[in-house]
C-alpha positions as a Python dict, from the first residue, in 0.01 Angstrom:
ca = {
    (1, 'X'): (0, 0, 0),
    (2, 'X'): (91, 343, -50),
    (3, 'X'): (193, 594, 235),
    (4, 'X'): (-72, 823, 384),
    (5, 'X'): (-4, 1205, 393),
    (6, 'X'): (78, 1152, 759),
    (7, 'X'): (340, 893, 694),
    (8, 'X'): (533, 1044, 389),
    (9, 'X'): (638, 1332, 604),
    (10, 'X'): (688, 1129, 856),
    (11, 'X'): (910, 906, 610),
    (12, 'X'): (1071, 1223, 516),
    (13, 'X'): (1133, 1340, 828),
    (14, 'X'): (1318, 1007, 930),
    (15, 'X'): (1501, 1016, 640),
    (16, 'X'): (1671, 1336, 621),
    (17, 'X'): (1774, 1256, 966),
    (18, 'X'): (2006, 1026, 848),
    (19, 'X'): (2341, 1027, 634),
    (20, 'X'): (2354, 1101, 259),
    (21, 'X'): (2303, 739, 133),
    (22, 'X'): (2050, 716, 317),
    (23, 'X'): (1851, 1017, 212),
    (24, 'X'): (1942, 932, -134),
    (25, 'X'): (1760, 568, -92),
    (26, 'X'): (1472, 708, 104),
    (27, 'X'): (1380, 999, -109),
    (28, 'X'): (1559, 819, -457),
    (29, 'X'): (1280, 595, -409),
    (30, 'X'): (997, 783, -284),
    (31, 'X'): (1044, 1041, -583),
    (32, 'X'): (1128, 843, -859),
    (33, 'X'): (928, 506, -772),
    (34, 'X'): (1233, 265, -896),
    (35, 'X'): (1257, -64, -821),
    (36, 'X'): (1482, -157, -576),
    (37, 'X'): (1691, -381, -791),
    (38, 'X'): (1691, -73, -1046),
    (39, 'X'): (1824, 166, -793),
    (40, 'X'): (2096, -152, -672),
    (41, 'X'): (2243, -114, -1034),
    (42, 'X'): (2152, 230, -1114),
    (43, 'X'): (2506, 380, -1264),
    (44, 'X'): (2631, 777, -1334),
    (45, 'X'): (2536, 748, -1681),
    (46, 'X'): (2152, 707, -1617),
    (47, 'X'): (2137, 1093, -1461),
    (48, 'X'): (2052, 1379, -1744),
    (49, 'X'): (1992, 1759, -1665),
    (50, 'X'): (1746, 1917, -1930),
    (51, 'X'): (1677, 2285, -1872),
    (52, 'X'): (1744, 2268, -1514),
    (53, 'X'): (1550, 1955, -1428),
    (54, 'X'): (1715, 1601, -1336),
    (55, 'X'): (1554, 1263, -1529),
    (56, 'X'): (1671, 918, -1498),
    (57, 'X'): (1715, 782, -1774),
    (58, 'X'): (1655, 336, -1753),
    (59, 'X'): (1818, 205, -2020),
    (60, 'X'): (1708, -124, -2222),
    (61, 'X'): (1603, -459, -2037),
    (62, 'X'): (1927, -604, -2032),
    (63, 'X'): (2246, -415, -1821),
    (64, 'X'): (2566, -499, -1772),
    (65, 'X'): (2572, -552, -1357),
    (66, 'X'): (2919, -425, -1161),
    (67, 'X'): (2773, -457, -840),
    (68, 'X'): (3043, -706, -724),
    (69, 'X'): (2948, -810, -345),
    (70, 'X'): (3272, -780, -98),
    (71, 'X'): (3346, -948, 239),
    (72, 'X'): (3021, -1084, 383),
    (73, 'X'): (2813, -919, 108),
    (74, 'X'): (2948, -562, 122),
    (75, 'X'): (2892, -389, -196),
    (76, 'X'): (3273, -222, -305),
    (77, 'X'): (3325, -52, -666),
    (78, 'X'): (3444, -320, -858),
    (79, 'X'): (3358, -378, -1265),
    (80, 'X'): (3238, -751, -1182),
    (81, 'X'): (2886, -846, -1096),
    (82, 'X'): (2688, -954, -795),
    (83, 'X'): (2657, -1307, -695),
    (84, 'X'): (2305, -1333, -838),
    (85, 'X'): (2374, -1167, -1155),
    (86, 'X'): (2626, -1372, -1194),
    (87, 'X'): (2537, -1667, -1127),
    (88, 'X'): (2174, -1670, -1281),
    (89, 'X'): (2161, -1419, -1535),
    (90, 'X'): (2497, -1420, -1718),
    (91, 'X'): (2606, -1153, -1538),
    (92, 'X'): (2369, -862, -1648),
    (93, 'X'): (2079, -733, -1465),
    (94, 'X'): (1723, -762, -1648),
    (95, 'X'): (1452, -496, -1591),
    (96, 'X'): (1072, -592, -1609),
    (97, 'X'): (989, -338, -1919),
    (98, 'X'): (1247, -400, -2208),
    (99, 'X'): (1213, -17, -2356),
    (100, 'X'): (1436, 242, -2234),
    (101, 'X'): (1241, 519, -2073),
    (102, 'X'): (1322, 824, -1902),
    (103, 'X'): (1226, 945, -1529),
    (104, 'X'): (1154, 1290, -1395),
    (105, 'X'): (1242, 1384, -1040),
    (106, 'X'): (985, 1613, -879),
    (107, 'X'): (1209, 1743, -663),
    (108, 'X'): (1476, 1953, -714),
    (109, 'X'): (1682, 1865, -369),
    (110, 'X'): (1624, 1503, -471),
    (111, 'X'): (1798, 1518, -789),
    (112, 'X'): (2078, 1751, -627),
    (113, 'X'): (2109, 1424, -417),
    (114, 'X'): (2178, 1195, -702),
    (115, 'X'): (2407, 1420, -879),
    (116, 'X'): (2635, 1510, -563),
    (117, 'X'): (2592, 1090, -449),
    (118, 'X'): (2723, 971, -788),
    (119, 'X'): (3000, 1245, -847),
    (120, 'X'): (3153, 1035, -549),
    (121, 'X'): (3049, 678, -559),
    (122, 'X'): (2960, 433, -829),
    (123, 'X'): (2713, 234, -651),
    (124, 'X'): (2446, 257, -384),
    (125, 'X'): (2436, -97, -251),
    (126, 'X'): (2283, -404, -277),
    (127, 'X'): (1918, -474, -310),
    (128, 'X'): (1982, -677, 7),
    (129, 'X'): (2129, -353, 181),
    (130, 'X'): (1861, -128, 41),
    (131, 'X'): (1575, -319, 171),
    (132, 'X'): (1774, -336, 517),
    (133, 'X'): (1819, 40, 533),
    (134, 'X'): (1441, 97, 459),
    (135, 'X'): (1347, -126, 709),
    (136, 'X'): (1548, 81, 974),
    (137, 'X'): (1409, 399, 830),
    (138, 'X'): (1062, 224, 848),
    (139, 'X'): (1147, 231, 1277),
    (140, 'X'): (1291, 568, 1257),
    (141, 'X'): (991, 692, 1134),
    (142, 'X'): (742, 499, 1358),
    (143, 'X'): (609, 245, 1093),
    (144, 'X'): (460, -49, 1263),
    (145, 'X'): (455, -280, 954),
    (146, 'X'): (796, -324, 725),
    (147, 'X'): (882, -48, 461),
    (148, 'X'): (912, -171, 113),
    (149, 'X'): (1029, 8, -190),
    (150, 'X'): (692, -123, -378),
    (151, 'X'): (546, 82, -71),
    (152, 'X'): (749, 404, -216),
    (153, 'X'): (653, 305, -554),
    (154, 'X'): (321, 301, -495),
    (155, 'X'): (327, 662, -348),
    (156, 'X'): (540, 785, -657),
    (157, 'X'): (239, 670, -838),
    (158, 'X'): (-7, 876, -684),
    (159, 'X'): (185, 1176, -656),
    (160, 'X'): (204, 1156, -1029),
    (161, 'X'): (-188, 1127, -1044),
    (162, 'X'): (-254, 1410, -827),
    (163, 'X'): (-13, 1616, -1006),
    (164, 'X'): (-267, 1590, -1280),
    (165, 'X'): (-27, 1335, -1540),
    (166, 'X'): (-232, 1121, -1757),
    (167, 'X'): (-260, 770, -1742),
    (168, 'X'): (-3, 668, -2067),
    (169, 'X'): (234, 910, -1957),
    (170, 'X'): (245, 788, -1576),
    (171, 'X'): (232, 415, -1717),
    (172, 'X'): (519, 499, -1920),
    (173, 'X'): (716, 645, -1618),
    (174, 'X'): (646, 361, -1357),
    (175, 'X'): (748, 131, -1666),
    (176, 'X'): (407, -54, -1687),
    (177, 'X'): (406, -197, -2048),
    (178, 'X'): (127, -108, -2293),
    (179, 'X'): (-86, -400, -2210),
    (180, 'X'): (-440, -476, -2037),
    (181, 'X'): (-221, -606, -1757),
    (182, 'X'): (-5, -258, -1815),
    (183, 'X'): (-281, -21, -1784),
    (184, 'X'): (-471, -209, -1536),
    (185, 'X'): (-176, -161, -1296),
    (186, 'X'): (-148, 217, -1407),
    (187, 'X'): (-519, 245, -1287),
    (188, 'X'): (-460, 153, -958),
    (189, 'X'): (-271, 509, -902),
    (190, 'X'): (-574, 687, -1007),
    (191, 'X'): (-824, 481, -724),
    (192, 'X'): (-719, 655, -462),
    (193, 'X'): (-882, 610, -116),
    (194, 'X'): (-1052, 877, 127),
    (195, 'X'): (-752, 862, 331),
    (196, 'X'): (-521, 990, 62),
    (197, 'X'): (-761, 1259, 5),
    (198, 'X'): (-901, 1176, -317),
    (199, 'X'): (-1259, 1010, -338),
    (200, 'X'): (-1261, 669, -545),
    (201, 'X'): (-1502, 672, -862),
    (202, 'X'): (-1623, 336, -998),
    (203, 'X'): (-1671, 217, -1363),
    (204, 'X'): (-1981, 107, -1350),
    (205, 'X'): (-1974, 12, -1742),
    (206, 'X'): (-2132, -291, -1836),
    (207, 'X'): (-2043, -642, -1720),
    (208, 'X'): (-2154, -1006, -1728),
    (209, 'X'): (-1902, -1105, -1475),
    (210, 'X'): (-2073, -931, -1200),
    (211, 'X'): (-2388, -809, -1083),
    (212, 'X'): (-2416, -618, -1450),
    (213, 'X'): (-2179, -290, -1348),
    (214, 'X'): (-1802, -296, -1325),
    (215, 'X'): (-1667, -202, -962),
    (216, 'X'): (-1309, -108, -1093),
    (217, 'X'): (-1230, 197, -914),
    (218, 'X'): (-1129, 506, -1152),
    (219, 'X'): (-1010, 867, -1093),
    (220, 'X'): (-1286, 1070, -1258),
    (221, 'X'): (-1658, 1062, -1247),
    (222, 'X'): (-1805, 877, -1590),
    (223, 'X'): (-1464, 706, -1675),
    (224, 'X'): (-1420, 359, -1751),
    (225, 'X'): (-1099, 178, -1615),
    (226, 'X'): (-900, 28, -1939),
    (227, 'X'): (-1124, -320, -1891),
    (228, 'X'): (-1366, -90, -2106),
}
């Protein structure tokens, strides 16, 4: 699930209470809604400026993976790749959507952050060591259930729906391909609940699966989900 109102600044506030890795993971995530494994072998190269704005741009579905674990599964900055990559997948990591696409970050202190991080270091960590350090921020920031990056994701999601984007273009961003399955999953930023301060519309288009009306949730009164 995504994060209430309450709980992103309280997310926030946990994270920029912390070092800069770990402001870069907490609000890398929350403001660009990677995947975790994404972010594990983001590199330098995927960060472009374009009249004063920072993107991300995700290259193809298949990358070359130099996240070569150290002692005990500490990630160093070595040109080899991590155990799993290596061992499974020939050595290069493989992203869900196989089209290169391009990311915007919101914020501007947020892309500051992944300028400044990767003018220093070549990695972030693995997706191991990610997932640990949201965990921890998860406790800093009063959480009683465990923080997951889909949890971020999620939220990334629905800021992009209340920032007014349309549905291909978010779809596009979150890397959703064009598919039923694809747009169905875009949808799902659009039904947002009272508590995220949205009211949920429903479909209500024509069905023989149900009682006769379609219950998908949608974002505007008198629109059909992509099921119609």
């Amino acid at each position: 699930m995504p994060l209430t109102e309450e709980g992103r600044e309280a997310f926030v506030e946990a994270v920029e209470s912390g070092n800069i890795k770990d402001q870069l993971i907490g609000k890398g995530l929350l403001y660009t809604g990677l995947r975790i494994g994404t972010l594990a072998h983001m590199q330098k190269g995927w960060i472009e400026r374009d009249n004063g704005r920072i993107y991300i741009r995700i290259p193809g579905r298949k990358i070359k993976c130099t996240l070569s674990p150290g002692h005990r599964g500490r990630a160093y900055d070595r040109d080899s790749p991590c155990n799993r990559c290596r061992e499974f997948r020939d050595g290069y990591f493989y992203l869900k959507n196989p089209l290169p696409r391009r990311v915007p970050v919101p914020e501007d202190d947020v892309g500051d952050l992944f300028e400044h991080y990767f003018d220093v270091h070549n990695i972030v960590g693995t997706a191991g060591q990610i997932q640990h350090k949201l965990t921890e921020i998860g406790e800093w920031a009063g959480f009683d259930f465990r923080l997951t990056a889909t949890n971020l994701r999620m939220t990334y999601g629905q800021i992009l729906a209340k920032k007014g984007f349309e549905g291909p273009v978010i779809r596009q961003v979150m890397g959703h391909p064009d598919t039923v399955t694809g747009r169905a999953l875009t949808q799902r930023y659009f039904a947002l609940s009272d508590a995220h301060g949205l009211p949920p519309y429903e479909c209500n288009a024509e069905t023989e699966y149900t009682d006769g009306m379609c219950s998908q949730q949608v974002f505007f009164p008198e629109q059909t989900c992509y099921h119609h």
